[in-house]
C-alpha positions as a LaTeX table, in Angstrom:
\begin{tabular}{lrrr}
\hline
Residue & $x$ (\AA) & $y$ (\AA) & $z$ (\AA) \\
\hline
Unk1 & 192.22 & 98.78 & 17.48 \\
Unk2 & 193.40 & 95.13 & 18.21 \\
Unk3 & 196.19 & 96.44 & 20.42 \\
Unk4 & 193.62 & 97.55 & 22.88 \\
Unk5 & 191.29 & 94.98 & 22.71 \\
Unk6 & 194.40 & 92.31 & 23.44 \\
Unk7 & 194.09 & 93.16 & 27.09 \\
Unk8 & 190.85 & 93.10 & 27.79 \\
Unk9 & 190.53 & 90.01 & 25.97 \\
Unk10 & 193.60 & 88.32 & 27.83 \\
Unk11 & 192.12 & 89.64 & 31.23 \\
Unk12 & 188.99 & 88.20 & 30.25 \\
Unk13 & 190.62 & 84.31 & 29.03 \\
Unk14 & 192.84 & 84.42 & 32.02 \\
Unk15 & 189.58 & 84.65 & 34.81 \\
Unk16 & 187.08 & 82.66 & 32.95 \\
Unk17 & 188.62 & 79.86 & 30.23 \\
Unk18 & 191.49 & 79.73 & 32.57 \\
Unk19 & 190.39 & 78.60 & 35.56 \\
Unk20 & 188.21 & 75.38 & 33.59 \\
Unk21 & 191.72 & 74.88 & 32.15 \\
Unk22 & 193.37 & 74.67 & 35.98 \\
Unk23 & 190.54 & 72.51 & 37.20 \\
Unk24 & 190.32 & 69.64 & 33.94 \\
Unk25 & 194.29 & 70.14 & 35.36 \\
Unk26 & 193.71 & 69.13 & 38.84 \\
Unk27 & 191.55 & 66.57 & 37.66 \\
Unk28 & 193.79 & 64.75 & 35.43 \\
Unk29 & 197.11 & 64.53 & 37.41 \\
Unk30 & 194.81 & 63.74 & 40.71 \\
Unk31 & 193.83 & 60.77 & 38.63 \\
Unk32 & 196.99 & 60.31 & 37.37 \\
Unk33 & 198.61 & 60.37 & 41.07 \\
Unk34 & 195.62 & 57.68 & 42.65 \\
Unk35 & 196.00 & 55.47 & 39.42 \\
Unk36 & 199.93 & 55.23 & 39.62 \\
Unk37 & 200.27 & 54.32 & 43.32 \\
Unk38 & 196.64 & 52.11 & 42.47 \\
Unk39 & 195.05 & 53.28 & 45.81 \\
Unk40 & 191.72 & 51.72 & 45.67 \\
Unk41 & 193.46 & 48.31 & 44.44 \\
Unk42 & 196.25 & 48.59 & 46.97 \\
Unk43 & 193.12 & 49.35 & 49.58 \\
Unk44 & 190.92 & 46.18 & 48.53 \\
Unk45 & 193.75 & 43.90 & 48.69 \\
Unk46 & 195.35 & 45.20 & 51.96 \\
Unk47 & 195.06 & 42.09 & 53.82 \\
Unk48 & 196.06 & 39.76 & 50.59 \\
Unk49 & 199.56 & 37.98 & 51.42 \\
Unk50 & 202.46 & 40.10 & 49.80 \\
Unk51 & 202.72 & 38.93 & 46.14 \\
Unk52 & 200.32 & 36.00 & 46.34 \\
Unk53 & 203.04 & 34.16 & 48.50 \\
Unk54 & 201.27 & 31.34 & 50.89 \\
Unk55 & 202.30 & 27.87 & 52.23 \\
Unk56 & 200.14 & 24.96 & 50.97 \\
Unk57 & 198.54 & 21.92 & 52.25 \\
Unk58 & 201.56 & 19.16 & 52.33 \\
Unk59 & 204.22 & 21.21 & 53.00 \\
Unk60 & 207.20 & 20.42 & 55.73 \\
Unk61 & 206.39 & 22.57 & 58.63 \\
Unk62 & 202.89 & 21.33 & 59.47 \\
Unk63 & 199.69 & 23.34 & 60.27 \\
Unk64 & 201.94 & 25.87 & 62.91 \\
Unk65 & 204.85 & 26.19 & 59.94 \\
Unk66 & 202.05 & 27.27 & 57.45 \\
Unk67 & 200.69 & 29.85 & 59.80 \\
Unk68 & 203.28 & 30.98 & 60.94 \\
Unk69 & 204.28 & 31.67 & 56.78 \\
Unk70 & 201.26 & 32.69 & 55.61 \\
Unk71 & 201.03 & 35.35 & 58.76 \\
Unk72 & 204.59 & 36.58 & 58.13 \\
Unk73 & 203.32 & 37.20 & 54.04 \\
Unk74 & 200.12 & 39.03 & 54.80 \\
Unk75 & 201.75 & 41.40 & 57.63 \\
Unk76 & 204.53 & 42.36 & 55.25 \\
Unk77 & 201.63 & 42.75 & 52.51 \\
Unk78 & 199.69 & 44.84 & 55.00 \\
Unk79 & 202.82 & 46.89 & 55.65 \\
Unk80 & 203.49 & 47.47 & 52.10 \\
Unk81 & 200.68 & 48.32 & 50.61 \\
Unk82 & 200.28 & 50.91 & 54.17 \\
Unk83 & 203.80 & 53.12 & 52.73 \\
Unk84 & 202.60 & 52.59 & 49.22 \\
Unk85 & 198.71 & 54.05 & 50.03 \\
Unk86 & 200.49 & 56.13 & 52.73 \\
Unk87 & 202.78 & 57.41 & 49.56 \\
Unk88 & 200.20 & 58.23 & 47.52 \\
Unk89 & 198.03 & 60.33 & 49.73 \\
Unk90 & 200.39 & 62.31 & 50.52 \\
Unk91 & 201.25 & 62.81 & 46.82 \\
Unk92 & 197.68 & 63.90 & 46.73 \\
Unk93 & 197.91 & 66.40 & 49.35 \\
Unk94 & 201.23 & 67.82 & 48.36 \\
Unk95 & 199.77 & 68.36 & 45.02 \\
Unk96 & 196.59 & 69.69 & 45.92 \\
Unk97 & 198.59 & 72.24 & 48.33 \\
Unk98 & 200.66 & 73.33 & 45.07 \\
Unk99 & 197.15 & 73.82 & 43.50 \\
Unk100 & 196.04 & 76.34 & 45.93 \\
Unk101 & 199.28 & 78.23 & 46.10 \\
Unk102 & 198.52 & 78.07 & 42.27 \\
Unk103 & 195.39 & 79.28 & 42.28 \\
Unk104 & 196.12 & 82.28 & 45.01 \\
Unk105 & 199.17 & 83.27 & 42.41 \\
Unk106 & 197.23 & 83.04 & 39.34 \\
Unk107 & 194.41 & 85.64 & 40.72 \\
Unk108 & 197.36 & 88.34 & 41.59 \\
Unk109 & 199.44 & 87.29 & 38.98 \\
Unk110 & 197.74 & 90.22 & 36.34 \\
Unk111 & 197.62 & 92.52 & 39.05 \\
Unk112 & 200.93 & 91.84 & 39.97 \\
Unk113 & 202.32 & 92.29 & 36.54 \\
Unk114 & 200.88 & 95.57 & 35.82 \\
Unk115 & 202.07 & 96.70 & 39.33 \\
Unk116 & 205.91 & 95.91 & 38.38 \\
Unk117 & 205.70 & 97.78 & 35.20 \\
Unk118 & 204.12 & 101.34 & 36.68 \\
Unk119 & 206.22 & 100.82 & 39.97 \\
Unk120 & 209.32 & 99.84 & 37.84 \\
Unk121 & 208.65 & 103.05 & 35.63 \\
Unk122 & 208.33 & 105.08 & 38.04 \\
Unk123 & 211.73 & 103.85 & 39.46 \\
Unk124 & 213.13 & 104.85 & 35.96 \\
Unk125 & 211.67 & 108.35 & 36.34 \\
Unk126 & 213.38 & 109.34 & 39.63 \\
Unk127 & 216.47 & 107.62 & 38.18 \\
Unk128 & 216.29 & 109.95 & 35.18 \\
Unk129 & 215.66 & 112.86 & 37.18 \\
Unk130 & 218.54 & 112.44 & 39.47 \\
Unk131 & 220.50 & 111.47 & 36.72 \\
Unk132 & 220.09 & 114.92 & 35.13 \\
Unk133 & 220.12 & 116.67 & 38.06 \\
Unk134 & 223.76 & 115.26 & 38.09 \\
\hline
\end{tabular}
């Protein structure tokens, strides 16, 4: 009696429990992916000089010297932190593309199954038949 219930009880896990499992999935490596390249840090501090580098007050190059520094650290900040946020977005993308394809294969993937196995026996009939015929 369990031997028949098994499918209908797999069918039944694989479109309902499943699909909470796939999402609570998405979730957690989307937040994985926006916490490893730190996208809302890398956003707040986009303008910030690269690495906290900046020219101070007394220095030998003057007011122009120190702008001219301080310029050349924020643009390469800017820059930076662009490939890096740049980077992680379209991580995010990329993954949430492999998600859909996911998705679209795990609604035919039952269907698909049971499809290969009467297709695949029926092969193995007309095999057998011409086989004997033989």
């Amino acid at each position: 009696m369990y031997a028949l219930q098994l499918p209908l009880m797999y069918l039944l896990w694989h479109y309902t429990a499943a699909w909470v499992d796939l999402a609570r999935l998405y979730l957690n490596i989307s937040w994985f992916l926006t916490h490893f390249f730190s996208i809302r840090l890398h956003v707040q501090t986009l303008f910030a000089p690269w690495k906290r580098l900046r020219e101070e007050k007394g220095g030998e190059g003057g007011i122009v010297g120190r702008f001219i520094i301080n310029t050349i650290t924020r643009l390469v900040g800017f820059l930076l932190r662009s490939l890096v946020i740049l980077g992680g977005l379209a991580a995010l993308v990329g993954f949430s593309v492999f998600m859909v394809f996911l998705c679209a294969l795990w609604l035919i993937l039952p269907i698909a199954v049971v499809s290969l196995f009467v297709f695949g026996g029926m092969e193995l009939m007309q095999f057998v038949s011409e086989v004997s015929f033989l």
